[in-house]
C-alpha positions in Angstrom: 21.3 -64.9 163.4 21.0 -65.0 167.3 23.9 -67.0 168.8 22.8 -68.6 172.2 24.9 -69.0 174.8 24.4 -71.1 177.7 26.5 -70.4 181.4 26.7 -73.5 182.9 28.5 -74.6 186.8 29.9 -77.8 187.0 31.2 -78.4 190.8 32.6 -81.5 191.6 34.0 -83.5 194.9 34.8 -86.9 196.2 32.5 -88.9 198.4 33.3 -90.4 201.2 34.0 -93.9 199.5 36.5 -92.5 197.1 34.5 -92.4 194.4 34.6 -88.3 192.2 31.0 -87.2 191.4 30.1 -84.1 189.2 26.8 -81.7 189.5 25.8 -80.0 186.5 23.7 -76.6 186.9 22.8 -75.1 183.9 20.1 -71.9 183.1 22.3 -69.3 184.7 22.1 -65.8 183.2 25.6 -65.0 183.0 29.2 -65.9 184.0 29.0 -63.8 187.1 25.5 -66.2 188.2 27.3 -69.0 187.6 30.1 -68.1 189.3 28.0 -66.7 192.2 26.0 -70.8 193.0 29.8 -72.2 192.5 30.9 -70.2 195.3 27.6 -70.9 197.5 27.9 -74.7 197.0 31.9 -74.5 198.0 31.0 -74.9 201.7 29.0 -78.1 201.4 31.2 -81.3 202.2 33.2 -82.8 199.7 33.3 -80.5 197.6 36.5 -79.5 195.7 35.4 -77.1 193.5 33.5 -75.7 190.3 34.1 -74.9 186.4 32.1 -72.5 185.1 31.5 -73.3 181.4 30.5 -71.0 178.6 28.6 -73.3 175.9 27.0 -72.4 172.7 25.5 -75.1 170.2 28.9 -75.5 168.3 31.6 -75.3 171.1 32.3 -74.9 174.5 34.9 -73.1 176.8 36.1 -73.7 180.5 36.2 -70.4 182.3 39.3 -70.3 184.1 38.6 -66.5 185.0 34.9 -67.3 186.8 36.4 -71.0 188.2 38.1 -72.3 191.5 40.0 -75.5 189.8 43.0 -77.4 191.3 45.6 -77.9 188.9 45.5 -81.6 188.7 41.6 -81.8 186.9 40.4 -82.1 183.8 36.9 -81.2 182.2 35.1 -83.2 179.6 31.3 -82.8 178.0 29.6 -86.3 178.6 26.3 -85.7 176.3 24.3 -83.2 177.6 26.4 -82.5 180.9 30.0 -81.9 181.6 32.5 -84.6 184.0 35.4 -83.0 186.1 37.9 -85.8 187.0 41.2 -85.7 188.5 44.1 -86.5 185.9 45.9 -89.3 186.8 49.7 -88.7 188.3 52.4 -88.8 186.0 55.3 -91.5 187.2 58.9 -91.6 186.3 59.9 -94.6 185.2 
């Protein structure tokens, strides 16, 4: 049985009216390709950064290794694409 696997780049950013916004690119070849449009699209404004996802058809993993993330995101599939979000601030009450 042939496993597919599918290297996906999620880069995400904040517009200029506060609200966050996530591109999904998928059809990359490898991690590395991935990687690679991440670090091209880093120079466009707003843009905070990208996850580079590994995906098959039963599970999918968050490259940390291949990714520029802050600490303070989180990544979530949303159907058929994937949804970086910053994690809200924990308060001490």
């Amino acid at each position: 049985m042939i496993m597919t696997t599918d290297f996906i780049c999620a880069y995400f950013g904040k517009g200029s009216d506060g609200e966050e916004w996530t591109i999904t690119a998928r059809g990359f070849a490898s991690l590395k390709q991935a990687e690679k449009h991440g670090l091209f699209m880093m120079p466009t404004a707003g843009v905070f950064g990208f996850a580079v996802i590994q995906e098959t058809k039963d599970w999918w993993q968050v490259r940390d290794d291949y990714s520029i993330l802050p600490d303070n995101v989180s990544v979530t599939q949303d159907l058929n694409s994937f949804k970086v979000t910053t994690a809200p601030k924990l308060e001490l009450v």
